[in-house]
N, C-alpha and C positions, 0 to 999 in steps of 0.2 A: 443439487450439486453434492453430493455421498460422495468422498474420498475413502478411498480402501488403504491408502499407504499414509501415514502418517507428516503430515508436513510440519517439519523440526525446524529448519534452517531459511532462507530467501535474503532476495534482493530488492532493494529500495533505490531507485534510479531517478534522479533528478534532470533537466535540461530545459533551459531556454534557448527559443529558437530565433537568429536572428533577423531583423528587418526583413520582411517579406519572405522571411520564409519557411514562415509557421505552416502552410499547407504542406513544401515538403516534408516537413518534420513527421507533420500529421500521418501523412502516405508512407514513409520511411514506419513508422509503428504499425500500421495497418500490415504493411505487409510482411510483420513479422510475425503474423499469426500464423498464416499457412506453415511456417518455420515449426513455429513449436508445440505444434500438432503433430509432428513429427520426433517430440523429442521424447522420449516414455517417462525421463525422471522429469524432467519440469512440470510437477504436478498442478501448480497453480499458475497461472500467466495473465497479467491485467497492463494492459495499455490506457495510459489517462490522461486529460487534460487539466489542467487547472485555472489558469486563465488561456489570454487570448494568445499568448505565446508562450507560457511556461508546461510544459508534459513532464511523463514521467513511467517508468513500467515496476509493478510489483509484481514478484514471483516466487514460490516456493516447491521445494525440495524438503527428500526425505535426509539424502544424504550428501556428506561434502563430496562425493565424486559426481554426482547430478549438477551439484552447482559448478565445479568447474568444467564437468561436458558443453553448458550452456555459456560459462563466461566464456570459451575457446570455439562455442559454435558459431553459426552463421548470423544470428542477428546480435549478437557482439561484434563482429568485425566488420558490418554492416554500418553499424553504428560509427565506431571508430572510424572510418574508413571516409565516414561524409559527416563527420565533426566539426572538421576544418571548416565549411565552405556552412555549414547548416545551424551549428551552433555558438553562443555567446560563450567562451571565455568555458568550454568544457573541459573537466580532468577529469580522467579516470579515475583516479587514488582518491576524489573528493567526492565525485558525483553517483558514482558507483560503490555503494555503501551495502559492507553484509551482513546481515539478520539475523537474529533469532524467534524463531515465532517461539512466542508463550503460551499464546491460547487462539484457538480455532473455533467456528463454529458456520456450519454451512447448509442453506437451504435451496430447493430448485427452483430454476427464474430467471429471466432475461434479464441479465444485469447491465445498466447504462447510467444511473447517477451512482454517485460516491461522497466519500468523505473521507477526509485525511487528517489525522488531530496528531501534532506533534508535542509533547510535552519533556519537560524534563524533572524530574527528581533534586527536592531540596536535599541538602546533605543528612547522609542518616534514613533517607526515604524509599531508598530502592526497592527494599523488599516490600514496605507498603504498597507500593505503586504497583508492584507486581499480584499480589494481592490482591487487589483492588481490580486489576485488571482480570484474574483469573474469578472473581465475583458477576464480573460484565460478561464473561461467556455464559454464565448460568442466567442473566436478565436476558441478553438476545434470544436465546433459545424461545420466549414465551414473545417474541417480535417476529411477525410469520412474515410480513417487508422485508427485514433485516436478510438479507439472502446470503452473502459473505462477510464476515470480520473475523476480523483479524488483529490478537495483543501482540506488538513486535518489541522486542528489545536493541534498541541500536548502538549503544555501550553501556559504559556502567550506570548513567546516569539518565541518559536519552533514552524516549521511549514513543512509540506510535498506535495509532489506531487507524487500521484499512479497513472499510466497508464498503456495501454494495446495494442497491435496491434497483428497482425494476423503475421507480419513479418517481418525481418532488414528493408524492403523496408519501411512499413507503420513510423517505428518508424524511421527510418532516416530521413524521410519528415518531420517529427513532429520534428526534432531536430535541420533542417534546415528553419522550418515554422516563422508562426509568435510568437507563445507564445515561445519559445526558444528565440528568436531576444530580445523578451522585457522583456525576465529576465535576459538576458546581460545585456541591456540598464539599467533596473532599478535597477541592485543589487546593483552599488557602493552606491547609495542613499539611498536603503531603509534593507539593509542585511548586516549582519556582517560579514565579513571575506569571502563571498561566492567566491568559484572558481567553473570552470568548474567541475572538478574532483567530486564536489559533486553530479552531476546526473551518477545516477548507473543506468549501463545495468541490467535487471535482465530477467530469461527466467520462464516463468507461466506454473508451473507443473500441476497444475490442478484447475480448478474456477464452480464457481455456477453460 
């Protein structure tokens, strides 16, 4: 998975879906791939699950006119449009959060499990954190599993980690590797409140 155009910027999409009707949900994301196979700036596109009802899509762009071709494309209005009827208690302005990637790093492979680790920055910590995160694109690279991650900045404080692998095996190694080790080691110092329980399993329904 060699990207030619640099991905700067993306989106972090949250939703639960309700009472029975997590399969639509499910279908609703699926079928926004054939979408944005179509779309040439949406350069990265990941549909995911997290639990039995909670999804989510990440994607990135080189630039802000890419992202707002995609917020105004067809699988945003798609979206909105069976929110109502499909989702619990969805907003736009909360659920629909934009990005900045800080570090990339990508290899080629059937991607279908994931990982989603949300942390935040003690005060005073941000640029550590960032740091720290631009250190873990230099450990993935030597994790030939590791297919997609992704350092995201989601404001001044808030921060993520999107990955990818072909399966339990790739992402177990990646859990038991070295950037795992050294976000134990460094969270009491540089993260607030972090526990293990914040890196979520997730399984990748479908990606660009």
């Amino acid at each position: 998975m060699k990207r030619t155009k640099k991905e700067t910027i993306g989106l972090l999409v949250t939703m639960k879906a309700k009472s029975g009707k997590e399969q639509d949900v499910k279908n609703l994301l699926l079928s926004g791939l054939t979408v944005v196979n179509n779309e040439p700036q949406t350069i990265s596109w990941f549909a995911f699950q997290i639990d039995e009802s909670t999804f989510g899509i990440y994607d990135t762009f080189e630039v802000e006119a890419g992202r707002q071709a995609h917020l105004t494309g067809e699988v945003a209005k798609a979206l909105l449009a069976n929110a109502d009827d499909l989702l619990e208690n969805f907003n736009a302005n909360v659920n629909i959060q934009l990005v900045n990637v800080i570090a990339s790093n990508h290899k080629t492979g059937s991607q279908n499990k994931g990982l989603l680790v949300i942390m935040e920055a003690k005060a005073g910590k941000s640029t550590d954190v960032e740091n720290f995160l631009q250190v873990g694109k230099q450990l993935v690279e030597h994790e030939p599993e590791t297919l997609s991650w992704y350092a995201i900045k989601l404001d001044d404080t808030r921060y993520a980690i999107f990955d990818t692998f072909t399966n339990d095996t790739g992402r177990d190694a990646h859990l038991t590797g070295k950037v795992a080790a050294a976000l134990m080691e460094n969270a009491p110092n540089i993260l607030k409140g972090f526990k293990a329980t914040a890196i979520q399993k997730i399984d990748i329904l479908a990606s660009k």
